[in-house]
N, C-alpha and C positions, 0 to 999 in steps of 0.2 A: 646559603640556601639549604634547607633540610631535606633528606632522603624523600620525606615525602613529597614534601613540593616538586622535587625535581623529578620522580618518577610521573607524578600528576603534568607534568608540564611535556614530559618526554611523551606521556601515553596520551595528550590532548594532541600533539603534532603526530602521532602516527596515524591517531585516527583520522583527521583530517587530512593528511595524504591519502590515505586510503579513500577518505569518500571520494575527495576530488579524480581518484584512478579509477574507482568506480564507476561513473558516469563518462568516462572519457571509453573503457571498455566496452561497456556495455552501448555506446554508440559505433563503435564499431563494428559488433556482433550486430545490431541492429540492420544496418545498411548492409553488413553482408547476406541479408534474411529477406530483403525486400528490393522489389522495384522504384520503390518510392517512399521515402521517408520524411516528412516534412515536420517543422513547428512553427506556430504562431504565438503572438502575445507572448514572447520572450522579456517584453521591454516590463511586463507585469510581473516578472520575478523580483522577488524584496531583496535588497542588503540585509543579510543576517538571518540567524535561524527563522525556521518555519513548517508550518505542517502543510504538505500536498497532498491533496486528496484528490481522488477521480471515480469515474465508474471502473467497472470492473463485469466482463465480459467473456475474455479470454483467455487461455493462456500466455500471449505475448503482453499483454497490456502492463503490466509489471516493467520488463523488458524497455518498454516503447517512454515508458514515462522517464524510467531512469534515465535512459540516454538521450532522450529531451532536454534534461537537465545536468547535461555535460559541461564540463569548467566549475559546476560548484561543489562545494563539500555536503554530499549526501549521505540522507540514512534511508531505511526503510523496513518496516514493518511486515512480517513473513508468517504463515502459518507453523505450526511449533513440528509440524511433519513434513518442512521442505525437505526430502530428501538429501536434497544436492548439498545440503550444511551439516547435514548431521557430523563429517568428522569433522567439522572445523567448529564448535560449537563458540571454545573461548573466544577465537581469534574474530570470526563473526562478528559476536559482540563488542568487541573496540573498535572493529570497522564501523559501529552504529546500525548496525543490525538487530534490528528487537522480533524476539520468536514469541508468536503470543497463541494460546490455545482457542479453538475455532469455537464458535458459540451459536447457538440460532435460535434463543430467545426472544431475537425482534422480528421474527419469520412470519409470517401467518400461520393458522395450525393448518390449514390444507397443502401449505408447502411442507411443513415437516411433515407430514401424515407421507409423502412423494418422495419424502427421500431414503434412495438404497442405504438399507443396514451397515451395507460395507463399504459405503461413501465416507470418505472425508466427514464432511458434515450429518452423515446417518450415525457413523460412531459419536459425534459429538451431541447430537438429539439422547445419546442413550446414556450418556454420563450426565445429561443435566437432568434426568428422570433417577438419579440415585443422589442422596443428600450430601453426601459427605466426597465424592468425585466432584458435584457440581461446586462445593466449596472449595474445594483445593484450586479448581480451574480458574473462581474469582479471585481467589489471592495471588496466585502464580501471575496473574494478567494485571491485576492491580501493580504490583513490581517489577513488572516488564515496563508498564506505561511509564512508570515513576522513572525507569531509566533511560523511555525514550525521551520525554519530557529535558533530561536531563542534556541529551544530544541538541536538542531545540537548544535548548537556553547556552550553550557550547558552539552554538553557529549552523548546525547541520540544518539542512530542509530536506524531513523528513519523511518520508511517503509512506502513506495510510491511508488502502481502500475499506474505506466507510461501510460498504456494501459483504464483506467478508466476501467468502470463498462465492466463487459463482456454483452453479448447481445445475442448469436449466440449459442443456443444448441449446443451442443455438439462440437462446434466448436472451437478445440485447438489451432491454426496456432496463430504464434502471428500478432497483427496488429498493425493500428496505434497507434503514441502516441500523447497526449496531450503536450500541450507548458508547463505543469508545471516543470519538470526536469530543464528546460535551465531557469525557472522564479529563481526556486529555488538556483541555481546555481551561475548567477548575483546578488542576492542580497546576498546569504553568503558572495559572494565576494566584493560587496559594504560594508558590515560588519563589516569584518574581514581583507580583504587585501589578502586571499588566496584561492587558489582554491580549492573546494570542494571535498571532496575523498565521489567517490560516487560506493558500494559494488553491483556487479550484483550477482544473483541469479536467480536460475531454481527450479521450484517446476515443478515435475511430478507424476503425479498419483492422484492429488486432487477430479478429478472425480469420483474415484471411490469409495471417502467415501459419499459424500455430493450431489450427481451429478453435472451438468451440462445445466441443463436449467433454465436462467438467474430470470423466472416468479413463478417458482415450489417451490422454498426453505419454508421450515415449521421445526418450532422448534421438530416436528413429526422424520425428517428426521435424526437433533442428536442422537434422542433415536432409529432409527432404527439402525444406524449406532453402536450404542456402545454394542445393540445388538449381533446385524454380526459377526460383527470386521473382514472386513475382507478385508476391504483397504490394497493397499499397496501404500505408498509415498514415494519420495526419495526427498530432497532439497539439491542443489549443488552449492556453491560459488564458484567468480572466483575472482582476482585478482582484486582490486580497481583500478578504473582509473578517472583523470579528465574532462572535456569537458570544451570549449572554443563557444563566442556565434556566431561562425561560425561553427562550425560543426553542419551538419544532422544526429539530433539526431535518428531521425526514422531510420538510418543506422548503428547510435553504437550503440542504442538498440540491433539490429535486430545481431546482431554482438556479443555483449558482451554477452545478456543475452542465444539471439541462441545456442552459441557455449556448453553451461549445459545441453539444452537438444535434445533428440530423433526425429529424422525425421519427426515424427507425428506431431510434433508440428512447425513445418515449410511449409511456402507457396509453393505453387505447383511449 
């Protein structure tokens, strides 16, 4: 066997320990943060890689989804300003961690018009108003997808909220999505020759461990919460399905993932 191959074979089994500890972790910390932690539609997880997607509401919801999908080898998808990775940047990424730059292009203009300068997403609004930023952020995210893609096709199921960063205190309703799903999609299938089985999911109840306003989050608020304990979340799979790059995906979203949860979290 060749140097290469057997590094490539060593660094395929690390990452794959790693997602699997991943999700086993991260339900842990989960249940030590809540009164109640439940999932449904476990039996709708696929053999083999995959993309999971859900809404996105709060800051636990991230959390909630991971360790929903405890026992298998996961990745997932993080804004390129997660703090809490900044020093592990490399190591991150073999765990199947893909850092992708925030974008709000598919926004409405009266959501972007609302958002703070000094938000998350207000710095991002101000780099896609300058040419040569907003092109760097496409190509940087072009090559992040290409190595999540890469994690799919290598076994991982890999989590990407569609919806980017949330923005909107307290504001459940799902909204739009980002073009990454349909980028993701196309290129698996440039790939591989098949189409992407892509697992929807509902998290409800994230707010009430971690809250709900986008600016507020402090590592304060875990240790409140494990305190408490007095969260309740529920995470609920539905049935994988494919997409095509003619379907509006802001409609099978709004559709796939809708249908998991509660009224409150749907538009007026």
């Amino acid at each position: 066997m060749s140097l290469d191959r057997a590094l490539n074979k060593a660094s395929g089994r690390l990452s794959e320990t790693a997602g699997n500890t991943l999700g086993k972790a991260a339900e842990r910390l989960v249940r030590s943060m809540t009164k109640d932690f439940t999932v449904e539609g476990k039996e709708y997880v696929p053999a083999g890689g995959c993309l999971v997607i859900s809404n996105h509401a709060s800051h636990f919801d991230g959390h909630s989804l991971i360790a929903a999908l405890a026992g298998e080898n996961i990745g997932f998808a993080v804004h390129e300003e997660a703090e809490a990775l900044q020093p592990f940047k490399g190591a991150a990424r073999m765990a199947g961690i893909t850092r992708l730059r925030p974008r709000v292009s598919h926004l409405p203009e009266d959501d972007i018009a609302s958002l703070s300068p000094d938000s998350l997403l207000g710095r991002a609004a101000s780099r896609e108003k300058e040419p040569i930023k907003r092109g760097a952020d496409v190509l940087s995210n072009v090559a992040a997808l290409i190595g999540l893609v890469d994690d799919i096709i290598k076994g991982k199921k890999v989590v990407f909220l569609p919806e980017g960063a949330f923005f909107k205190p307290d504001d459940k309703r799902l909204r739009q999505v980002t073009k990454g799903v349909k980028a993701i999609s196309r290129i698996y299938k440039e790939r591989t020759g098949k189409d992407l089985s892509i697992l929807p999911a509902g998290v409800e109840g994230g707010e009430t461990v971690m809250g709900a306003d986008p600016d507020s989050w402090s590592p304060k608020d875990m240790l409140r919460a494990m305190r408490e304990k007095s969260g309740v979340v529920k995470v609920r799979f539905g049935e994988p399905f494919t997409i095509s790059d003619g379907d509006d995906f802001d409609k099978v979203f709004k559709e796939k993932v809708g249908v998991l949860l509660p009224d409150a979290y749907h538009a007026d």
